[in-house]
VOGU-3710 file (C-alpha; in Angstrom, 3 decimals, decimal comma):
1> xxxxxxxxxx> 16,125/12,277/-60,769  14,510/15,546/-61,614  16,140/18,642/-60,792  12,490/19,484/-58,941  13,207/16,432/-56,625  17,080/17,804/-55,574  16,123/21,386/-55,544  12,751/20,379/-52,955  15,807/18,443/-50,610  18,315/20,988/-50,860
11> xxxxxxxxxx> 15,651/23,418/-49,546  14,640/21,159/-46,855  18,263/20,419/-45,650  18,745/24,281/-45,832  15,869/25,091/-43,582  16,808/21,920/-41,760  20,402/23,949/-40,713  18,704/27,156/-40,679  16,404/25,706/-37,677  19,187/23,745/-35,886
21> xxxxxxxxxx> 21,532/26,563/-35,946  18,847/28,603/-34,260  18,720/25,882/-31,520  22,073/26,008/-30,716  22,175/29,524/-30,401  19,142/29,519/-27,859  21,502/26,574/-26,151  24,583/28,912/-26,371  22,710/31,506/-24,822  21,339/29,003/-21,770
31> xxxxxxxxxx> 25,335/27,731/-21,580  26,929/31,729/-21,248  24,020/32,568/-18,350  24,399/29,704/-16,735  28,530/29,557/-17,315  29,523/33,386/-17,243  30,681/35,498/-20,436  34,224/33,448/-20,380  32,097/30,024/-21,222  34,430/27,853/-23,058
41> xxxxxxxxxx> 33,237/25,534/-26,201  33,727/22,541/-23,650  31,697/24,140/-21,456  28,493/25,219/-23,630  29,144/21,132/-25,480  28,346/19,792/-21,839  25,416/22,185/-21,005  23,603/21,605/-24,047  24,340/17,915/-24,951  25,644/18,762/-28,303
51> xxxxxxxxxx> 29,110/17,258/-29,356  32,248/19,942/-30,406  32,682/18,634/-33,655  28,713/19,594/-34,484  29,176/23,294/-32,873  32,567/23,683/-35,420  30,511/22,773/-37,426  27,774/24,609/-37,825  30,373/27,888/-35,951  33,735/27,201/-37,154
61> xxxxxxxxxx> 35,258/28,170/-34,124  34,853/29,810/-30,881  35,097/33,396/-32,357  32,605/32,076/-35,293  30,438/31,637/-32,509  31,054/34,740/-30,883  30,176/36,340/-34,605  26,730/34,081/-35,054  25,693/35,622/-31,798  26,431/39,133/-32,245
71> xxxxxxxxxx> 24,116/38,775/-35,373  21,429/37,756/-33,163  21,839/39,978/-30,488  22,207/42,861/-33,245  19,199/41,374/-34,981  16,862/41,399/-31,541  18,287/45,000/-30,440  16,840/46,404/-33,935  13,940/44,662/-33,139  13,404/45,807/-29,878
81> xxxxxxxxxx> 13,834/49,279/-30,483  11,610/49,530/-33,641  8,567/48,067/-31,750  9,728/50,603/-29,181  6,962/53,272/-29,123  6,784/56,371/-27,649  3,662/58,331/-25,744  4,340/61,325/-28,274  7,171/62,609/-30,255  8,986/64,657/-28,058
91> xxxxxxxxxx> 12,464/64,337/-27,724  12,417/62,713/-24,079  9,676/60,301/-24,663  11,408/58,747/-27,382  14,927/58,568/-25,970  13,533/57,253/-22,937  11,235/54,496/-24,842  14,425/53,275/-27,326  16,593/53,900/-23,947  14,486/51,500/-21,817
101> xxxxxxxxxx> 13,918/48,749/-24,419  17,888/48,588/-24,853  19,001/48,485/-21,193  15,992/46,075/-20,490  17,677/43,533/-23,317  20,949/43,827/-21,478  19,592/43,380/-18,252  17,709/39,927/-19,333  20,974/38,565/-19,531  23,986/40,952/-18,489
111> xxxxxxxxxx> 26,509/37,995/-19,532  24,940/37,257/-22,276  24,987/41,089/-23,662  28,745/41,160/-22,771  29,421/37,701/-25,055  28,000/39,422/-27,739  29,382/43,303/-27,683  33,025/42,523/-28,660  31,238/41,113/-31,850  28,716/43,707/-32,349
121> xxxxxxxxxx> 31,557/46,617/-31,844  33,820/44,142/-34,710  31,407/43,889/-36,954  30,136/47,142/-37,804  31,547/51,086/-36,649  29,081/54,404/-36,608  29,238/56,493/-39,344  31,768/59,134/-39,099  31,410/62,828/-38,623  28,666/64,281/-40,524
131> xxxxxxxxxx> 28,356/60,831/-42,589  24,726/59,966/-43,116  23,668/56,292/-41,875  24,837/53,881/-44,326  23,672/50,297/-44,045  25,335/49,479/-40,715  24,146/48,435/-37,190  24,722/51,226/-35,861  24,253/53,462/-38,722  20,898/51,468/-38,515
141> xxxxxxxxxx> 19,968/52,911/-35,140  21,019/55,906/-35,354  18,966/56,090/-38,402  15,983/55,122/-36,383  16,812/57,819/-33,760  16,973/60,466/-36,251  14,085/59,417/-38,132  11,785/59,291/-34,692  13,305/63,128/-33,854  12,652/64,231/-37,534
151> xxxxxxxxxx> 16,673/64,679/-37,515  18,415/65,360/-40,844  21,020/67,629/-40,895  24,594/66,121/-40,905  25,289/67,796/-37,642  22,087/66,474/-36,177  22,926/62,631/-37,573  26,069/63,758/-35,894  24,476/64,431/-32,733  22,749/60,684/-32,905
161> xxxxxxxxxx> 25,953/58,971/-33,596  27,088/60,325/-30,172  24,010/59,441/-28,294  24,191/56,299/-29,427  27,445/55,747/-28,076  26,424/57,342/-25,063  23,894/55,252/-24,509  26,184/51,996/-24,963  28,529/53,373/-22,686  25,983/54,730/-19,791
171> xxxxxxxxxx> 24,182/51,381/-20,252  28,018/49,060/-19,872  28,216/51,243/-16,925  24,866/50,317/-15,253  25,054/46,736/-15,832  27,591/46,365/-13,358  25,099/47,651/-10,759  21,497/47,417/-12,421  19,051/49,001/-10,471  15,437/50,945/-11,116
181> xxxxxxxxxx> 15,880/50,640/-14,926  13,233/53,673/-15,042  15,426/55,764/-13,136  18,301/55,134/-15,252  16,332/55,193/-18,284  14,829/58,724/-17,294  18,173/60,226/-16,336  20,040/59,278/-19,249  17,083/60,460/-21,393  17,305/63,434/-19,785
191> xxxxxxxxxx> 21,006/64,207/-20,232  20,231/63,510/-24,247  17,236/65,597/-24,479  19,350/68,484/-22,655  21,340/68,341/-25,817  18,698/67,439/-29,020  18,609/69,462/-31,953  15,801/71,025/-32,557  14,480/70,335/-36,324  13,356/73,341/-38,050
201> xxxxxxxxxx> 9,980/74,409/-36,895  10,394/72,757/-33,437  11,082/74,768/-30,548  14,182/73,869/-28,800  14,758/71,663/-25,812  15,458/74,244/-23,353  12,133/76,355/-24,836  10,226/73,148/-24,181  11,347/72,337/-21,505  10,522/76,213/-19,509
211> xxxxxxx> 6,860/76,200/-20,770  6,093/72,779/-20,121  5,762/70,644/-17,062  8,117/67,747/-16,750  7,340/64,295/-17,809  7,893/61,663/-15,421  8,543/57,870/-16,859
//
């Protein structure tokens, strides 16, 4: 047999695995809403008709699966917030676009977001003082953050690291209660834009902010 003929079923059976595994992440996901964040493999097997030995499988083990859904859920956050676009470019409008499109995500499915942070917090860390984004998740988004406020200085990437972890937290908070996701959004958006840098050649926050009216979600 020609190498052509194994190399045409190889990429078959890849895709094959690539689109299964994608099913049983979307029945994972159906299993932990339906189940609770504490869903056991038993559990999620039942739910979705799928055997144990074919989730080891394809997930090793339980915290395999934990891992194969943290890469989704970090693959659909940086998603979410790139097509999230502000009215203009001040510093409010885009915290409070990337701020909404986040807490919106974990409000879809509050157990779902809570599977899936142990991972996400495991698998990658926020660059460190006045590191610049590396390659990261979170270096990712902060990256985004700084790119949107036209922030380059280390203390200013310094500056998004925090208000990305301020965001996290506010939002972990909020979930336990989730209520007027504008409101939230706005308030939290405010608190961050208090506290922006100011790139050179904009005026600061607090300037802004005393010849301007105030912009309402």
């Amino acid at each position: 047999m020609s190498s052509t003929g194994r190399d045409g079923r190889a990429t078959r059976w890849d895709s094959h695995r690539r689109e299964r595994r994608r099913e049983l992440l979307r029945a994972v996901r159906a299993a932990i809403a339906a189940f609770g964040e504490d869903v056991t493999m038993e559990q999620i097997s039942q739910y979705s008709g799928t055997s144990k030995p074919v989730l080891y499988r394809y997930f090793g083990d339980r915290r395999g699966l934990r891992l194969a859904m943290g890469e989704w859920a970090m693959s659909t956050i940086r998603r979410r917030l790139q097509e999230a676009e502000a009215p203009d470019s001040s510093p409010r409008a885009v915290l409070y676009a990337m701020i909404s499109a986040y807490a919106e995500l974990a409000a879809a499915g509050p157990d779902v977001y809570r599977f899936c942070n142990p991972a996400v917090a495991a698998t990658d860390e926020p660059p460190s003082g006045d590191e610049a984004p590396g390659g990261g998740f979170f270096a990712d988004i902060t990256g985004l953050l700084c790119e949107r406020l036209g922030l380059t200085e280390p203390t200013e990437v310094l500056w998004g690291c925090g208000a990305i972890g301020f965001v996290r937290a506010a939002t972990d908070q909020w979930l336990h209660a989730p209520a007027d996701l504008p409101a939230f959004a706005g308030r939290v958006a405010d608190w961050l834009a208090a506290s922006a840098p100011a790139p050179a050649g904009r005026p600061t926050h607090a300037h802004a902010t005393a010849t301007s009216p105030r912009r309402t979600p």
